[in-house]
N, C-alpha and C positions, 0 to 999 in steps of 0.2 A: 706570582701569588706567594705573600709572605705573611704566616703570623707567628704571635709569639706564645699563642697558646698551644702546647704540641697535640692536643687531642682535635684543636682544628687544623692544624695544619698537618693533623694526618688525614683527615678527612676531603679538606680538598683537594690533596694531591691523591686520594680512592674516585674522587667525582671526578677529575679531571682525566687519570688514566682512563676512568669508563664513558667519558662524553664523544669518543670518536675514535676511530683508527689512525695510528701510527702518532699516538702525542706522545712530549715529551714532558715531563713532571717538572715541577720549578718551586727554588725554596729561595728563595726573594728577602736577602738579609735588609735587618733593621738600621738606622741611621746611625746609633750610637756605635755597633760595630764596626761601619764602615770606617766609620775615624777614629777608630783604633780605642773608645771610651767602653769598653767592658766593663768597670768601675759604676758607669750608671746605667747599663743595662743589667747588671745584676740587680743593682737599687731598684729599678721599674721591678724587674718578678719579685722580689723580694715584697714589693708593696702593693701586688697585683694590678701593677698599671698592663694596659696595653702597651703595644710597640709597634711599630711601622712596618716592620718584618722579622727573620725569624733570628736570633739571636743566635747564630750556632757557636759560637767561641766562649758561650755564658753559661748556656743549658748543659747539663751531664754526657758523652756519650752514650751512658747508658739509654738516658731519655729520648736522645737520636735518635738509634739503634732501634730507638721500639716505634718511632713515627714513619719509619721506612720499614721496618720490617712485613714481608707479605704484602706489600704494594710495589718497590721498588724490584725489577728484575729483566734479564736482558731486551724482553717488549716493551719497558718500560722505563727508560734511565732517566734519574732524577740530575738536573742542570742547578749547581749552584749561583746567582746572578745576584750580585752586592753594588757596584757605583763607587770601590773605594782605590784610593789611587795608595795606597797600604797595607796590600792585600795577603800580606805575606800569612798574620795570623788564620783568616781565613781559607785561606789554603792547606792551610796544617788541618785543619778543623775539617775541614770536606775529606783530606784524605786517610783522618784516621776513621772516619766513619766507610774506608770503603768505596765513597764517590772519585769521580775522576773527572767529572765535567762541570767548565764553568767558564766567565766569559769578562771583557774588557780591554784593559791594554793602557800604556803607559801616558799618553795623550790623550784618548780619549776617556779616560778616567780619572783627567787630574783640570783639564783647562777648563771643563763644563761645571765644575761641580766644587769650587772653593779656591782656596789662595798656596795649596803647597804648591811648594817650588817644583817646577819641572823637572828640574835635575834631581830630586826627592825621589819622584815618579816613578822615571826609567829608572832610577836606582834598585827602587822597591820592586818593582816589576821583572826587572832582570830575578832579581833572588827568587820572586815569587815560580818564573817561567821554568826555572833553574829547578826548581823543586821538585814542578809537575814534572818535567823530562823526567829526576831519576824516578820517577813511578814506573818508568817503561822496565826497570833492576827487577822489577816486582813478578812482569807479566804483562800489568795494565797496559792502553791505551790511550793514556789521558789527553783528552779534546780540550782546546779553547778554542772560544766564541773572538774575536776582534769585534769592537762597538767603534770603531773610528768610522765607519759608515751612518751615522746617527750624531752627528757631533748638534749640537745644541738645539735636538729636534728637527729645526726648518730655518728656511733662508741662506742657508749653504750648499752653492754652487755644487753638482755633482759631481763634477772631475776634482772638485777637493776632497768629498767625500771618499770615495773611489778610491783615490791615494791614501788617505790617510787609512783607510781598514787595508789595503794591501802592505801599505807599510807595518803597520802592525803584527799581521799574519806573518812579514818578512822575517822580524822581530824576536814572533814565538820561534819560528824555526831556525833562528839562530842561534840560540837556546836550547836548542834538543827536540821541539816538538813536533809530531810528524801526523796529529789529527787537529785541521785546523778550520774552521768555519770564517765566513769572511762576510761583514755585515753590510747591508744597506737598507737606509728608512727611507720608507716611498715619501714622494716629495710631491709635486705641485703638478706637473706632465706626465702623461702615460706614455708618451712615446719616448720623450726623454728619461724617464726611469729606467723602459727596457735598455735602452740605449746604454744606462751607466751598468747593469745587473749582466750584459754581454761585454762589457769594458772590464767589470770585476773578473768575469769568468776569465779572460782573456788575458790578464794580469797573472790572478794565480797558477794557470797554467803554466807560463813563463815564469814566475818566478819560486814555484812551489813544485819543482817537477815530479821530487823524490816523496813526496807528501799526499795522503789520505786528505782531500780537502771538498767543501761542498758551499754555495751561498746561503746565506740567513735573510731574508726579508724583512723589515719593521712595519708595521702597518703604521701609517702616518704619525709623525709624533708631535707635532704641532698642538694649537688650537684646537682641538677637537669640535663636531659639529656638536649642537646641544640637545638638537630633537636626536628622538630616539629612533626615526626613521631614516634621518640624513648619518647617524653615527653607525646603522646596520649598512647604510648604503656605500660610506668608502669603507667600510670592512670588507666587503663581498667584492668592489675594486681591486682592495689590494693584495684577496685572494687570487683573481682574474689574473692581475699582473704577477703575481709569484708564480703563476704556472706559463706564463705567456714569455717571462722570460729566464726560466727554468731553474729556477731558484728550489734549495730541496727544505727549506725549511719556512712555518710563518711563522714570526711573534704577533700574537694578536691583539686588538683594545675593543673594550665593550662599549654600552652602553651608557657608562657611567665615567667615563672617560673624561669630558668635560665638568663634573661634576665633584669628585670624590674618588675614595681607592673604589673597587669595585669588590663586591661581594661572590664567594663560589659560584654561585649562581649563573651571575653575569658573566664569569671566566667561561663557565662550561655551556651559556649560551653563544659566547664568540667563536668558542673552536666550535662547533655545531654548526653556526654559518657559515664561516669560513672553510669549513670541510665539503658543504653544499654546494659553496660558489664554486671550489677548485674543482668536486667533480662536472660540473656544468661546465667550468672551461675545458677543461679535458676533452670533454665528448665533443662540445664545437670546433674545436681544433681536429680532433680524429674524426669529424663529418670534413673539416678542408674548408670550413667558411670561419677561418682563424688563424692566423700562424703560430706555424708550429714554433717551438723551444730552441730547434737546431736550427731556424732560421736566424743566425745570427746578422747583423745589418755588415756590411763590410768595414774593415777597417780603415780605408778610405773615409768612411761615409760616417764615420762613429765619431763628432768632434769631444764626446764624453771620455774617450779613449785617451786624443789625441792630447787633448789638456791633461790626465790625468799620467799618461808615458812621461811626459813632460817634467811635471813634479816629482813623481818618483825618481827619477836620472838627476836632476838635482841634488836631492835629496841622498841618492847614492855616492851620487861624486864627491861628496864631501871628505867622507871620512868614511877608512873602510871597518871601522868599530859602529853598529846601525845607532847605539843611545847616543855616542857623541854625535854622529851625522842629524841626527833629528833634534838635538839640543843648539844647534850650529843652524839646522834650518830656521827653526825658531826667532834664534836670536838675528839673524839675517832678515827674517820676511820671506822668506822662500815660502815656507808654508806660512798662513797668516787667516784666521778665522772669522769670519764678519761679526761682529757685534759681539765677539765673546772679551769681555774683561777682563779674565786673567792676568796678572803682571806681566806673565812670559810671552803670551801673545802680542804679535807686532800693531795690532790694531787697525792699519790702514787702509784694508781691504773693504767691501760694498758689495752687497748683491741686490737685485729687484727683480717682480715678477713682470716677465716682457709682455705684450698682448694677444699670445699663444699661450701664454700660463706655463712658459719656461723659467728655470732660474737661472740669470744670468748674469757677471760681473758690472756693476758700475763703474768700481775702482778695484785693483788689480794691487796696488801697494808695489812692491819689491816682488812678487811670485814672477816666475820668469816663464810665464804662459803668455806671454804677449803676440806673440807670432801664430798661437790657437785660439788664443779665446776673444769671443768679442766683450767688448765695454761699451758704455756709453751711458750720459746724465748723470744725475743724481737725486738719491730718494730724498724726500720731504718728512717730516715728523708725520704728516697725515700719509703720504703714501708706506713708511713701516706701518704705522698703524695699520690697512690695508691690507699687506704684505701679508702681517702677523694673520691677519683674518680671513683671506682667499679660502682657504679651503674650507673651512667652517662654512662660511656665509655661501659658493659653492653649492654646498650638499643642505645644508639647512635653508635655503631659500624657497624651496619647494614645499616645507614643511613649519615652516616660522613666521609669524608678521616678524617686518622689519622694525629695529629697536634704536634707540640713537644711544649712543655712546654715554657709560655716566660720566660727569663732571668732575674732575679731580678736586679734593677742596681749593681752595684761594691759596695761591703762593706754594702749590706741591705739584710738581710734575707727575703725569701719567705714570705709571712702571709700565715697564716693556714686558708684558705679563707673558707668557709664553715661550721665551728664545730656549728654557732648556729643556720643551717637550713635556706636555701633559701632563697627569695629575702628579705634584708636586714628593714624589720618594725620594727622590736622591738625596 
């Protein structure tokens, strides 16, 4: 939730504190911050235009100071969440106001979302990481969030996902930080989500021993369904699954999700449901006709694990500096993200959905999970298209006549609407 007017965006971070037990507040910066253009996000307030979020490196702190104050407090901390792979100003910005929480990471906030260099990224990212740590000189705790579990919404295999947020989280703590969250966006399987949400756990633990650390959940970030009863319906899923596989945190998506940003309203309608569903998974699990949290599946039996161990030891073996190791995997195809554009990205990877509604490699490229993961075929222009739409069509089939596809004009290709995850912020 991000806006650029401050008398609203104090006010839905007051509806949002008050829509349920144990949320956390969020100030959702605007576009032109992110890429470092404060020049024309001053020009927008100056001209009373809107803005896509909330401009903290443009507005006053005084004006800050006064949109958190008496709302923000230890029941209640407010998460700063931007998308930019430059995040150094922003960081300054959060911490003179006081904040200390916020989220991203060097990869996943540089290949999804534009053309800077990767090496740009880890650079910025390091200074940025570098910052938060000396906040600990202060007293503070400062938390980051990793989003490399969320890499281009959907269609990416979850042992990539997996790796890339624990590499991440590895990243922050190389760096100094010792409160770290470690992301994943439910995907297309329920069984294979728990699967990767107990591979995350299982990760951090080994690699984060010295470390305050907890899981983040994404509630789908695809295609969203467009009825408003199939877009309530995988919200209350991905509550289900955030306590099923004991995840401490949910980001959540409304109603409006397919549609548009969404309005306060609709924000404090989703935590509402999603606080509903979790406590209904709770009680079914402590009735015992559910498993519980700590039933993690074995490590044996976890191939979400065994692909994503895989990458990461790669990805360490390289280089014992973590930016150059992960600028090396890159350039190698070690890591390699399906369908994402980027220059830096190797490209040659594949994913489709099997006919279990798992995600699983087509093509593998250079990644050196070939002895874990299976492959096989190859997707068709209509099966992405498909792909992109499984879970929409899913949860909206019950609730929608079915619609045929529009027609691109004469001589233009479809766009791949959807690879970077629902309504269009970043």
């Amino acid at each position: 939730m991000g806006f650029s007017d401050p008398a609203l965006m104090r006010a839905g971070l007051r509806a949002t504190r008050d829509a349920a037990e144990a949320v956390v507040g969020t100030l959702t910066i605007d576009s032109y911050t992110r890429v470092g253009d404060e020049l024309s996000a001053v020009r927008a307030l100056n001209e009373d235009h809107s803005l896509n979020g909330y401009p903290i490196s443009s507005l006053s702190p005084h004006t800050s100071r006064w949109v958190l104050d008496g709302v923000r407090d230890p029941s209640f901390p407010v998460q700063v969440r931007h998308g930019s792979a430059r995040p150094q100003r922003i960081v300054a910005a959060l911490a003179a106001l006081g904040l200390d929480a916020t989220e991203g990471g060097p990869v996943s906030y540089c290949l999804p979302y534009g053309r800077t260099p990767l090496a740009d990224s880890v650079r910025n990212w390091q200074q940025a990481c570098e910052f938060l740590a000396s906040l600990r000189a202060t007293g503070a705790e400062p938390h980051l969030e990793t989003f490399g579990g969320c890499m281009l919404g959907q269609l990416c295999p979850p042992g990539l996902l997996v790796a890339l947020s624990a590499l991440e989280a590895l990243f922050f703590h190389r760096a100094g930080l010792r409160s770290i969250s470690l992301s994943y966006a439910q995907q297309t399987n329920s069984e294979q989500d728990v699967h990767a949400i107990h591979a995350l756990r299982r990760l951090a633990a080994e690699l984060l021993p010295d470390t305050e650390w907890h899981i983040v959940l994404y509630t789908y970030m695809g295609l969203y369904p467009r009825s408003r009863e199939g877009a309530l319906e995988l919200l209350e899923r991905s509550a289900e699954l955030a306590v099923e596989g004991g995840a401490a945190r949910l980001i959540v998506k409304t109603v409006a999700e397919a549609h548009r940003i969404p309005t306060v309203a609709e924000n404090v309608e989703a935590l509402r449901v999603a606080s509903a569903a979790a406590r209904d998974a709770h009680r079914t699990a402590a009735d015992g006709t559910h498993r519980s949290p700590a039933e993690a599946p074995p490590v044996s039996d976890n191939p979400v694990y065994a692909e994503a161990r895989a990458l990461v030891d790669a990805v360490l073996g390289l280089d014992a500096d973590l930016g150059r190791a992960l600028l090396t995997a890159f350039a190698r195809g070690y890591l390699d993200v399906p369908y994402c554009l980027h220059p830096d990205n190797a490209g040659r990877t594949r994913s489709y959905i099997d006919d279990a509604g798992r995600l699983t490699w087509s093509e593998i490229g250079s990644m050196p999970i070939g002895p874990v993961a299976r492959s096989s075929g190859r997707l068709t222009a209509r099966g992405l298209f498909d792909a992109l739409s499984f879970v929409q069509s899913r949860h909206d089939n019950h609730f929608l006549a079915p619609t045929a596809p529009t027609a691109a004009p004469p001589g233009r290709p479809r766009p791949l609407a959807g690879l970077s995850g629902g309504t269009p912020r970043r």
